[in-house]
C-alpha positions in Angstrom: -12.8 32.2 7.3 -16.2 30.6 7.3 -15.9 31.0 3.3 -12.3 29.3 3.7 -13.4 26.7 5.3 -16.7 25.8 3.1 -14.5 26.1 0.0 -12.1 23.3 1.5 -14.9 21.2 2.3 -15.9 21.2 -1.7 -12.6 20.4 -2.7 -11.3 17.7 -0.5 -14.7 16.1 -1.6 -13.8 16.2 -5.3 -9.9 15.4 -5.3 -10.2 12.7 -2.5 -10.5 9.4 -5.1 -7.5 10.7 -7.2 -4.9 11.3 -4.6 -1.7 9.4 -5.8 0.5 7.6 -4.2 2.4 9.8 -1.7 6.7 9.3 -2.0 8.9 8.2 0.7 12.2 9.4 0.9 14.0 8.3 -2.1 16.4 5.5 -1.6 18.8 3.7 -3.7 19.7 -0.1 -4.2 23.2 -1.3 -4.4 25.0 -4.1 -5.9 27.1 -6.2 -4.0 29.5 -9.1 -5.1 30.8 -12.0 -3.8 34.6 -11.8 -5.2 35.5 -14.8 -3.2 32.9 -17.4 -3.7 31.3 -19.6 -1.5 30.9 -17.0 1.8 28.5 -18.0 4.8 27.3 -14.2 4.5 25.2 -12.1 1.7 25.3 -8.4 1.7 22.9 -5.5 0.2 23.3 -2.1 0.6 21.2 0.8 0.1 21.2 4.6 0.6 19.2 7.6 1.1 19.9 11.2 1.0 19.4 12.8 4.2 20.3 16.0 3.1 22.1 18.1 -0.2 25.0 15.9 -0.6 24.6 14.1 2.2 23.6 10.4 1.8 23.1 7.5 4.9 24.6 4.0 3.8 23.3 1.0 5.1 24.4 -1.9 4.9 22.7 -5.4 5.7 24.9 -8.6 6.4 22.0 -11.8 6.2 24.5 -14.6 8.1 23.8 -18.6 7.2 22.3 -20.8 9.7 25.2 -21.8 12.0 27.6 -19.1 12.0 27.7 -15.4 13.4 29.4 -12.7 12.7 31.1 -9.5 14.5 30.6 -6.2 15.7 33.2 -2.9 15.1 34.3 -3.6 18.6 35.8 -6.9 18.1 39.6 -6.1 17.4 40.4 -9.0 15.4 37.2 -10.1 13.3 35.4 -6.7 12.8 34.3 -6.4 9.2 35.8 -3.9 7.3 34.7 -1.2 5.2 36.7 0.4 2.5 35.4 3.4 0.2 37.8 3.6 -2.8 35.6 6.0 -5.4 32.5 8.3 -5.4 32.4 9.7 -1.9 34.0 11.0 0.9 33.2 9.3 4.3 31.5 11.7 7.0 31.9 10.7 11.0 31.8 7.2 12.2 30.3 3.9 11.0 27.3 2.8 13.3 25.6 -0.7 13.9 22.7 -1.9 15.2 23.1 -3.6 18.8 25.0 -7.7 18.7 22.4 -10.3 19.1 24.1 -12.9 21.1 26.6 -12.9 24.0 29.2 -15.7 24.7 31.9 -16.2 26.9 35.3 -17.4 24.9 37.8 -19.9 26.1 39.9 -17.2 28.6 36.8 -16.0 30.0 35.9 -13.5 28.2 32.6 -11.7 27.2 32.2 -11.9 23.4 29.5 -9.9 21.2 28.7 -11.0 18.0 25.3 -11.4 15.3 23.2 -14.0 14.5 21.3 -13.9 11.6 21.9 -10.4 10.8 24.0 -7.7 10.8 23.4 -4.0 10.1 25.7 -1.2 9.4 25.4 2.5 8.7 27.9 5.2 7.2 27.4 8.7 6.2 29.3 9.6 3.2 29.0 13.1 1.6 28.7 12.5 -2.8 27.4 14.6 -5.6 24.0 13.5 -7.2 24.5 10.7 -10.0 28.2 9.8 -8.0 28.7 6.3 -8.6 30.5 4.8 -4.8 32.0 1.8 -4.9 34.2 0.0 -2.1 35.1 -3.5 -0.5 33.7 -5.4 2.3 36.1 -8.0 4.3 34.0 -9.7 7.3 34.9 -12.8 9.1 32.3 -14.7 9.5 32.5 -18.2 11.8 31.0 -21.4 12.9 28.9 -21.5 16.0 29.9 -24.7 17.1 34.0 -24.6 16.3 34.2 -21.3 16.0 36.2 -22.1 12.4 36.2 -18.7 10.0 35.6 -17.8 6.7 37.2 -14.6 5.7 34.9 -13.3 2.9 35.5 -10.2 0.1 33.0 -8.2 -1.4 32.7 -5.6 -4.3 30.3 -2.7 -3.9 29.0 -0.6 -6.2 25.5 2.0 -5.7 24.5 5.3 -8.3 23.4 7.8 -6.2 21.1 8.9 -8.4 18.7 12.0 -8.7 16.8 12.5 -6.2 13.6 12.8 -8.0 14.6 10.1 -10.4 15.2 7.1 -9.0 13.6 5.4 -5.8 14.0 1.6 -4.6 13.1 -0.4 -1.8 15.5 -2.7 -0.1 14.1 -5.3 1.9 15.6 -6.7 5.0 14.9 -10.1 6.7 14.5 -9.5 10.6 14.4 -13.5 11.9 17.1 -16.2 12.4 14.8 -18.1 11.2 15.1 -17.0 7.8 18.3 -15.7 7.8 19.4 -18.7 5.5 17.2 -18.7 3.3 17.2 -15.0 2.8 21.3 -15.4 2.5 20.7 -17.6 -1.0 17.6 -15.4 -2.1 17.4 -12.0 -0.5 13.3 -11.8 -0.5 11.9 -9.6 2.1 10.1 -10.7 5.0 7.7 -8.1 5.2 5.8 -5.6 2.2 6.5 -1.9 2.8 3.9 0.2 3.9 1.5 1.3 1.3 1.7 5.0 1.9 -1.3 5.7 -0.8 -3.5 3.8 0.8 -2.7 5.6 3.9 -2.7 9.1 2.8 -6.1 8.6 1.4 -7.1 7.4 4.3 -6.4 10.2 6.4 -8.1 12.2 3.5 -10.8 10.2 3.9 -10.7 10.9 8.1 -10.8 14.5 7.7 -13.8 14.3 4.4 -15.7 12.6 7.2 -15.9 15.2 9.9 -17.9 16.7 7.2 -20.9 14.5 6.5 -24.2 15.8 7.7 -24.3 12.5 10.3 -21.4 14.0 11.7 -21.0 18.1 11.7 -23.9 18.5 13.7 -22.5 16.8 16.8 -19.0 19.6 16.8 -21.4 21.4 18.5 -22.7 19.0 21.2 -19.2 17.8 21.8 -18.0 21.3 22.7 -21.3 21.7 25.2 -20.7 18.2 26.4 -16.7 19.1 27.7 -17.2 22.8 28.7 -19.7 21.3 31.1 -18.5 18.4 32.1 -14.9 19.9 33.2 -13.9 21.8 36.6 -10.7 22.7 35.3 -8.5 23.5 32.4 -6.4 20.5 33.0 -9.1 18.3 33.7 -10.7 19.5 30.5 -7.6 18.6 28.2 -7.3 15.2 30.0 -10.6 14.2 29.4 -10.1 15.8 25.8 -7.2 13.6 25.1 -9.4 10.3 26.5 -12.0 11.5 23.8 -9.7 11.3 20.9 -8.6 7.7 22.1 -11.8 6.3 22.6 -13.0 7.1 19.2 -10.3 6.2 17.3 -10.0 2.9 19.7 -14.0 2.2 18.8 -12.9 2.3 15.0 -9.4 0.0 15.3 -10.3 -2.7 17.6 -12.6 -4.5 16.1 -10.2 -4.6 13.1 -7.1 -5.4 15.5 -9.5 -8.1 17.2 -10.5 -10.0 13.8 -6.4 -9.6 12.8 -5.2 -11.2 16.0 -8.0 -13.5 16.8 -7.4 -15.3 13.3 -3.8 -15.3 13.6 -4.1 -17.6 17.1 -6.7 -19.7 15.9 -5.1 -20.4 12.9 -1.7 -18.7 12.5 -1.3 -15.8 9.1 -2.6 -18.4 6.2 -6.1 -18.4 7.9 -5.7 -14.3 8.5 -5.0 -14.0 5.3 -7.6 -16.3 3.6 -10.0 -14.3 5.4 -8.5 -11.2 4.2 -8.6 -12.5 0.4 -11.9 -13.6 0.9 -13.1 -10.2 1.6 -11.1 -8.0 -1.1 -11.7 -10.8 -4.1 -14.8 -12.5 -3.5 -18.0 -11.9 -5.6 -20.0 -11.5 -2.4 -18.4 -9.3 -0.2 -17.5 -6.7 -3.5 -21.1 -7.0 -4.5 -22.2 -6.3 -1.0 -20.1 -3.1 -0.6 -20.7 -1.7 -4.8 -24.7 -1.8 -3.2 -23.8 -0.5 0.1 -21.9 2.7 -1.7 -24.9 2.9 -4.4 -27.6 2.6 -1.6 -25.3 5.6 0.5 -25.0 7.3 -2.8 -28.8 7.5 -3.4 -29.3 8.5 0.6 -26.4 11.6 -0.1 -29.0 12.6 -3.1 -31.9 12.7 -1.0 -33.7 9.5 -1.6 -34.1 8.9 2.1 -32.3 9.1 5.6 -30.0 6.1 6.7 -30.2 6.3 10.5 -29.0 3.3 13.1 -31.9 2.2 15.1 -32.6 5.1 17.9 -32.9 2.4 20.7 -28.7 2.0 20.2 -28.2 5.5 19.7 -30.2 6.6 22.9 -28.9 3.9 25.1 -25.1 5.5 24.1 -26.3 8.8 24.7 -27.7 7.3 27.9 -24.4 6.4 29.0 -22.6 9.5 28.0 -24.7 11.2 31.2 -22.3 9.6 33.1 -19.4 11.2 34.9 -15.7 10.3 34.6 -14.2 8.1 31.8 -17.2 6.0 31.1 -19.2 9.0 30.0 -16.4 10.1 27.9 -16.1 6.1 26.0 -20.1 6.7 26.0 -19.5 10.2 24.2 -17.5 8.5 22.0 -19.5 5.8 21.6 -22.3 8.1 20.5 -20.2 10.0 17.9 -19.2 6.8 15.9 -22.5 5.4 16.0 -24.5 8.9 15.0 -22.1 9.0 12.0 -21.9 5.8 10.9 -24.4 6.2 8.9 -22.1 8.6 6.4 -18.8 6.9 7.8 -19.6 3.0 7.2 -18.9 2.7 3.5 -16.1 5.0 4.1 -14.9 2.9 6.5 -15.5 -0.5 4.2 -13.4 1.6 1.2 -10.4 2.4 3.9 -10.4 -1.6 4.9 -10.6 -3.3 1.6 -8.4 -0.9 0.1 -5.7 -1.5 1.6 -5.5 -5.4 2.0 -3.2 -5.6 -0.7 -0.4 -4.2 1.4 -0.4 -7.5 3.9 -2.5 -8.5 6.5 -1.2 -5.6 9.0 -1.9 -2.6 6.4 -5.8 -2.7 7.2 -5.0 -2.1 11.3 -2.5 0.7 9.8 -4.3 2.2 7.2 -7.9 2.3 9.8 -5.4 3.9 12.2 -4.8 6.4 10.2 -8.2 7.1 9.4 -9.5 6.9 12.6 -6.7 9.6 14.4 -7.5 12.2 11.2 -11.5 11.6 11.8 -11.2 12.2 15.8 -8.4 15.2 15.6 -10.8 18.4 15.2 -13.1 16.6 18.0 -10.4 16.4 19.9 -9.3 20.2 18.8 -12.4 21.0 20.1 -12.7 19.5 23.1 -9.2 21.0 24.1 -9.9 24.8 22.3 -13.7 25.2 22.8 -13.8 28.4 21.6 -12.6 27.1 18.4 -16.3 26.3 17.8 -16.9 30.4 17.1 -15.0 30.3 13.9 -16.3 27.3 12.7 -19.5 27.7 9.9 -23.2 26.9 11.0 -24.8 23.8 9.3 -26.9 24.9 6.2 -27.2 24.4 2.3 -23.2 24.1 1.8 -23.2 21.0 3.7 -26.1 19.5 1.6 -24.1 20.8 -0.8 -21.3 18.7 0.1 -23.0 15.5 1.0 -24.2 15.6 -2.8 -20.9 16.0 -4.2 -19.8 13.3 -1.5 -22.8 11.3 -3.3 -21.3 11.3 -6.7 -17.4 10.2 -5.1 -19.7 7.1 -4.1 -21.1 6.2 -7.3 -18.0 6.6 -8.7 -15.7 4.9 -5.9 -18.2 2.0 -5.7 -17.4 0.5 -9.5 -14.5 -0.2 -8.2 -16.0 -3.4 -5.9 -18.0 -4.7 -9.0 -14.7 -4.1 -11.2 -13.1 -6.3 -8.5 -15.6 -9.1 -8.3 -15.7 -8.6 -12.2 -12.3 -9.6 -12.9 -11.5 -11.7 -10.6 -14.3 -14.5 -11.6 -14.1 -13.0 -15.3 -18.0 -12.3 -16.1 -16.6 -9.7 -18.9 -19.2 -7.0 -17.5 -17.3 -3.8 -16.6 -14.8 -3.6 -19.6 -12.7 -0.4 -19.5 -14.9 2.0 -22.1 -18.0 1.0 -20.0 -16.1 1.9 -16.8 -14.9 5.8 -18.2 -18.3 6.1 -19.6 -19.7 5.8 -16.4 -17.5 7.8 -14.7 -17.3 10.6 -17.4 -20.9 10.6 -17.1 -21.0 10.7 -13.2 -18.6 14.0 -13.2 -20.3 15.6 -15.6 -23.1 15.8 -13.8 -21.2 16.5 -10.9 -20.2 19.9 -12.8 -23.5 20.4 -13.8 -24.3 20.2 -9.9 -21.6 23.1 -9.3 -22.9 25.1 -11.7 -26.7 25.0 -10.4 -27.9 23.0 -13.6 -28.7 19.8 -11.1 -30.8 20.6 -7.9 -31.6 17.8 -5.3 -34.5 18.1 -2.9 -32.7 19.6 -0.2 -30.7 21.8 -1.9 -31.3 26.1 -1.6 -32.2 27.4 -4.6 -29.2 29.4 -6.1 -30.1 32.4 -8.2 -26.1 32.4 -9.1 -23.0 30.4 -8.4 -19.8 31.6 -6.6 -16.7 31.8 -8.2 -15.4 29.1 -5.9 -18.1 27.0 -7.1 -17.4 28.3 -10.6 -13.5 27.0 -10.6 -14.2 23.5 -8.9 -16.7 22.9 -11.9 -13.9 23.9 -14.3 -11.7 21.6 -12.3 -14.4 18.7 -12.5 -15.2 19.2 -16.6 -11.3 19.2 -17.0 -11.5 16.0 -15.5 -13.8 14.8 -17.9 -12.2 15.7 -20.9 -8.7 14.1 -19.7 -11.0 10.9 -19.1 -12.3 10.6 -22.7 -9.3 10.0 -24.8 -9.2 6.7 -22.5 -12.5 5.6 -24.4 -9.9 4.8 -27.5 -7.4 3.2 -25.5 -5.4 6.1 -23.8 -3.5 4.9 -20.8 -4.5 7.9 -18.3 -1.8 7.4 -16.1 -2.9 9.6 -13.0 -6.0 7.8 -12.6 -5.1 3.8 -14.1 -4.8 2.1 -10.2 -9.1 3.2 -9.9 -9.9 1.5 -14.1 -10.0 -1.8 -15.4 -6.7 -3.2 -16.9 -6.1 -2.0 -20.3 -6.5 -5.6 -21.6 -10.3 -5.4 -20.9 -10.3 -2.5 -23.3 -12.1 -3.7 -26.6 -11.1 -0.9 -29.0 -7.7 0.6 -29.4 -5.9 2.9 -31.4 -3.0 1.3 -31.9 -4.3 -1.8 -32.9 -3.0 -4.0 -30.7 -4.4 -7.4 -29.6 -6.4 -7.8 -26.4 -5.2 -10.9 -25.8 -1.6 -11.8 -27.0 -1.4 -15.1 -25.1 -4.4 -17.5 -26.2 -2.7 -21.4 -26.1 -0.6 -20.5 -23.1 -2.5 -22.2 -19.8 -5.3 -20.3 -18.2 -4.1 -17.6 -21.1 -7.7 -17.5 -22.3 -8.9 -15.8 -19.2 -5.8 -14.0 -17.8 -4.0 -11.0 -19.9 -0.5 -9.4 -19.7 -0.5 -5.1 -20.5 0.8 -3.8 -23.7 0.5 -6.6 -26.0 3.2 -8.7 -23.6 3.5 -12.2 -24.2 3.8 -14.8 -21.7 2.7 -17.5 -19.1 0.3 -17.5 -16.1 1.8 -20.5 -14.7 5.6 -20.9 -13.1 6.0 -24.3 -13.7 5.1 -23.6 -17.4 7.5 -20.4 -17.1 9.9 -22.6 -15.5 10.3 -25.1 -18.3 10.2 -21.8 -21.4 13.3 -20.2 -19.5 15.5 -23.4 -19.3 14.7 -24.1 -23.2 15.1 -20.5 -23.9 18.2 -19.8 -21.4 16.3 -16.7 -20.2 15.8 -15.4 -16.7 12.2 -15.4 -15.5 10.4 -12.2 -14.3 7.7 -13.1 -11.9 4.9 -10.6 -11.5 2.9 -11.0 -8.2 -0.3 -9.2 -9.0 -3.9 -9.3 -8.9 -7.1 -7.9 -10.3 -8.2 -5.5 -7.3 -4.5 -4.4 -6.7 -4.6 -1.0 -7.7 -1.0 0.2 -7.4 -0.2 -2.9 -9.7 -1.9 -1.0 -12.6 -0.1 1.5 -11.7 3.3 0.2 -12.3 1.7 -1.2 -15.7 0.7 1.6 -16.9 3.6 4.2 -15.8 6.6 1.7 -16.2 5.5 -1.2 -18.3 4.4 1.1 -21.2 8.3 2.5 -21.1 9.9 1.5 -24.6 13.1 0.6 -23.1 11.1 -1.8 -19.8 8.9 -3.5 -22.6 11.9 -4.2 -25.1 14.0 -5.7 -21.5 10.8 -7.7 -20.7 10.0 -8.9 -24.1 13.3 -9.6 -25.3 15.4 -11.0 -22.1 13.1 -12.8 -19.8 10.0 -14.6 -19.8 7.4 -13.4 -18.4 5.0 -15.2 -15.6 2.0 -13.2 -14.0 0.9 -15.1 -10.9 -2.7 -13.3 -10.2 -3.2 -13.8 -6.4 -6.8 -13.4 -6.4 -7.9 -15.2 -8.9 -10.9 -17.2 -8.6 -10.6 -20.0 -11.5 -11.1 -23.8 -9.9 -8.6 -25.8 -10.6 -8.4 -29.3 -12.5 -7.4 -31.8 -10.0 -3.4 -32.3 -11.5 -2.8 -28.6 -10.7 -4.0 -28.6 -7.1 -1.6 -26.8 -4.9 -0.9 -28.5 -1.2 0.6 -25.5 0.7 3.2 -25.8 3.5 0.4 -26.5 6.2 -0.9 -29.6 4.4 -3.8 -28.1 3.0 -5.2 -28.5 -0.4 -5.7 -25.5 -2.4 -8.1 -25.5 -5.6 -8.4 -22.2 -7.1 -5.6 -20.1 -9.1 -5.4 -17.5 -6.5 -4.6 -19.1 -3.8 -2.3 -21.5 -5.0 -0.2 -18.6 -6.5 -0.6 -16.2 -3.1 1.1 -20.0 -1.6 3.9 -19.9 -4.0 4.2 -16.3 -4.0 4.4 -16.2 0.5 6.9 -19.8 0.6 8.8 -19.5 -2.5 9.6 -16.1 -2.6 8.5 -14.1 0.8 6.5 -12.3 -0.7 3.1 -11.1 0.9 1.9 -8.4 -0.8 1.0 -6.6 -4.7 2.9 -5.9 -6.9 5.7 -8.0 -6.2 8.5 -8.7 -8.7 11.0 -11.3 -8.3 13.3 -11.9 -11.6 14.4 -16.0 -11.1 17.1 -18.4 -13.0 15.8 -21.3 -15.1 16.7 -23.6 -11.8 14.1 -21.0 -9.8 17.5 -19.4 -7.8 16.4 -15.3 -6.9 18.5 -13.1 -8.6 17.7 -9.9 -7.2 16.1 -8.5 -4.1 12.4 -8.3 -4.3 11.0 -5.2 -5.8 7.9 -3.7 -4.7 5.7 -0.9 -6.0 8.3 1.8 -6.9 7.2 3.8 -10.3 10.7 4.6 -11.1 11.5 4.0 -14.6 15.3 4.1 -13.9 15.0 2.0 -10.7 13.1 -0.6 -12.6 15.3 -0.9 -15.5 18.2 -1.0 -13.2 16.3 -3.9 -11.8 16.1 -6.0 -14.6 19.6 -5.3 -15.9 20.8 -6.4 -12.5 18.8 -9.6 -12.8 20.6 -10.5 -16.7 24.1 -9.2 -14.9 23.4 -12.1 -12.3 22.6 -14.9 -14.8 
């Protein structure tokens, strides 16, 4: 088991940066029509499959500002539902509960929604069934009580599972329930399920740092000790876990919420982009990871001042829950010296999924890092099985020191693009990297010996096949030297516009003469405008629907969606042909010239590209987070739902039909 266990260790270390983004349940966007015109009410519907021909219909009724509508109970102004092809309806419709309670005119209690309404059918279909139906809703005045009957035609493709996938946005406040009627934008991004999965990958690859292995063993002494009985010993187990991950979420929570009532979610997330796009804070962390990196080799020790630790270990002496927070306390601090830039990678990657993802994603991190502690402190004996510190954990801090050199080019490539110094184009990138993991292989194949390592008269076969994993590694990176768009890895690289020699011939720049076009670049040779007032005044002269791409330069899973659904033939022929394009970079850096300074809907005056595009992107369109893709008319009306990151081909060309249908 020990063997297990130490081969593991090796191989979370090495496929930790190139986890991909982890799939939700696949769900499927449906059109919805208004056959009746001007209604107070605008419907989507989406489905997932819950089981083998099995799929959950929801659908979302956002109701103008000054009118409600009904729930199934209401006899007379219920909305109806009627399946006519495609499916076969399975038990009863559901909704969610009425938000408002009157009493009519002969006393009576009377349910009905404001804002929103929500309903849910199962209906049994075959893959690829195409369901289609009507809506009828009433749908009144709050002050009168004078209704609108409404139609609508429905149509959704429940499509293979593995093929198509789309996210379907709800708005959850009154508030917006208007706006969101005329332009169905979300309220909120989803949840960036990469970043989190790495994360926890991240959580369990620190429980095996040399700061932090060496204290399984004291925190097994500390609870066999410290407990007089079995239940006592899992109680003050469980406190354990919750302190630690507590000590690693609160001070994130605090700066979240602190912010936000000092000065509401633009100041949160100023401070937010501050940290993930500006030159100091990236160049701060690509030395923190380098200076880590050369510590993993062997360079020297990185230890917190032992005046902190001792006090913490002081206080761990103590009985009841204080000594168990003071336990805790000792743990995080002891292996912060391996954890911090871990924790720093965890916090700024994730900031592109809103300002909540980095008190989610460090959540996640934080309950995989504490779980085997906790393990432990419940299942003591646990502890026998586990292997003895020795050379296979120096061995594992070195191949941890290599991850860093290679994760931290990612915080200069930030800093790099985003204020546009031209140093970390894409070849010098992969030659890095290709030269970092070769040597890594040469490591796992006892070429490369640090100064703490054993000396290795042979290598194990375990050894043997991560080394062949590692060199195949290599040799899928260096086709991306000549322009090769190296899908599985494209979020972690520098756009392919940066790259300076390609096979294909294609310009670098396709949209010189367009404003701030000299700086800012669109994939695959696309032409168009950085700009949506520019965009704006192309579509109405071209009659064209706009596509607005919400990016930026550190948002990984927008390269991502460049790279695996741009570079379709069919997406780029849609793109180039039937809409203009406008990419509003959210983290730009580029000041301003006084006429294009942006006053946001707090009064204040913004003066670089970024954050006068993260304004338009958050009031115009709802949108919050990167990639975002809204398609517009030439009079700036939304014609589809917001998209999000979603790397189906299918989905995304059904998304852009959908938009030209609309126009």
């Amino acid at each position: 088991m020990r063997k297990l266990f130490k081969t593991l260790v090796l191989v979370i270390a090495m496929v930790l940066p190139f986890m991909a983004s982890a799939q939700e349940q696949p769900v499927f966007e449906g059109v919805v029509d208004d056959v009746q015109g001007d209604a107070p009410v605008a419907w989507t519907l989406t489905a997932s499959e819950k089981e083998a021909g099995l799929y959950e219909l929801t659908f979302t009724g956002i109701i103008a500002e000054g009118y409600h509508g009904y729930p199934l109970s209401d006899m007379f102004s219920a909305p109806y539902f009627e399946f006519t092809e495609g499916c076969e309806v399975e038990g009863d419709m559901r909704e969610t509960e009425p938000t408002h309670e009157s009493v009519d005119e002969f006393g009576d209690k009377v349910l009905h929604y404001l804002g929103k309404m929500v309903f849910i059918q199962d209906v049994k279909a075959e893959a690829g069934a195409k369901v289609a139906g009507t809506i009828s809703t009433n749908i009144c005045t709050n002050e009168t009580n004078q209704c609108k009957q409404s139609a609508f035609d429905f149509t959704i493709t429940l499509g293979e599972a593995a093929a198509m996938a789309a996210d379907a946005e709800e708005v959850a406040t009154i508030e917006e329930a208007e706006e969101a009627a005329a332009t169905g934008a979300p309220e909120t991004a989803p949840l960036d399920w990469g970043s989190i999965i790495e994360a926890i990958l991240w959580g369990f690859a620190a429980l095996l740092t040399p700061c932090v292995f060496p204290m399984v063993p004291m925190t097994v002494s500390f609870f066999i000790k410290g407990s007089q009985s079995p239940a006592q010993g899992r109680f003050r187990a469980t406190m354990y876990g919750f302190f630690i991950v507590a000590l690693y979420v609160l001070p994130i929570a605090a700066l979240i919420l602190i912010t936000r009532f000092v000065g509401g979610d633009a100041v949160t997330e100023d401070i937010f982009n501050w940290l993930s796009t500006h030159w100091i804070p990236n160049i701060i962390f690509f030395l923190v990871f380098m200076i880590f990196a050369a510590s993993f080799f062997g360079a020297f020790e990185i230890t917190l001042p032992s005046s902190l630790v001792n006090k913490s270990d002081a206080g761990a002496e103590k009985g009841g829950l204080m000594g168990i927070f003071f336990m805790a306390l000792t743990l995080v601090l002891v292996s912060f010296s391996c954890t911090g830039p871990i924790v720093g990678s965890v916090v700024i990657n994730s900031m592109n999924g809103g300002i909540w993802m980095p008190i989610i994603t460090m959540t996640a991190f934080a309950v995989a890092f504490a779980l085997p502690f906790t393990l432990l402190a419940w299942f003591p004996s646990m502890l026998k099985n586990m292997p003895k510190s020795g050379g296979w954990l120096n061995s594992v801090k070195v191949v941890l020191g290599f991850v860093e050199v290679a994760l931290g080019l990612k915080f200069l490539m930030t800093a790099d693009q985003t204020y546009h110094w031209g140093i970390l184009d894409r070849e010098i990138y992969l030659a890095i990297w290709i030269v970092v993991f070769t040597l890594l292989g040469l490591y796992l194949l006892g070429k490369l010996r640090f100064a703490h390592d054993d000396k290795m008269e042979t290598i194990s076969v375990k050894r043997l096949f991560m080394a062949i994993l590692v060199f195949s590694f290599v040799v899928y990176m260096i086709p991306g030297m000549f322009g090769a768009p190296l899908n599985g890895i494209s979020g972690y690289l520098p756009p392919m516009s940066s790259q300076d020699f390609r096979m294909d011939g294609s310009e670098k720049n396709a949209n010189v003469g367009v404003k701030y076009g000299d700086n800012l670049h669109l994939p695959h040779g696309l032409k168009g405008y950085f700009d949506l007032d520019e965009a704006v005044e192309a579509a109405k002269k071209q009659n064209k629907p706009i596509f607005v791409d919400v990016t930026g330069h550190a948002c990984n899973n927008c390269r991502e969606m460049e790279t695996r659904v741009w570079s379709d033939t069919r997406v780029k022929k849609i793109l180039s042909e039937d809409y203009i394009i406008c990419a509003l970079y959210v983290d730009d850096r580029m000041e301003l010239a006084e006429e294009d300074y942006y006053t946001n809907k707090n009064g204040k005056v913004l003066t670089t590209l970024g954050r006068k595009n993260n304004a338009i992107a958050v009031e115009r369109f709802n949108v919050n987070a990167q990639p975002g893709y809204v398609l517009l008319s030439p009079d700036e009306e939304i014609l589809m739902p917001v998209r999000g990151y979603d790397d189906s081909i299918e989905g995304f060309i059904d998304f852009l039909e959908g938009g030209k249908a609309k126009m």
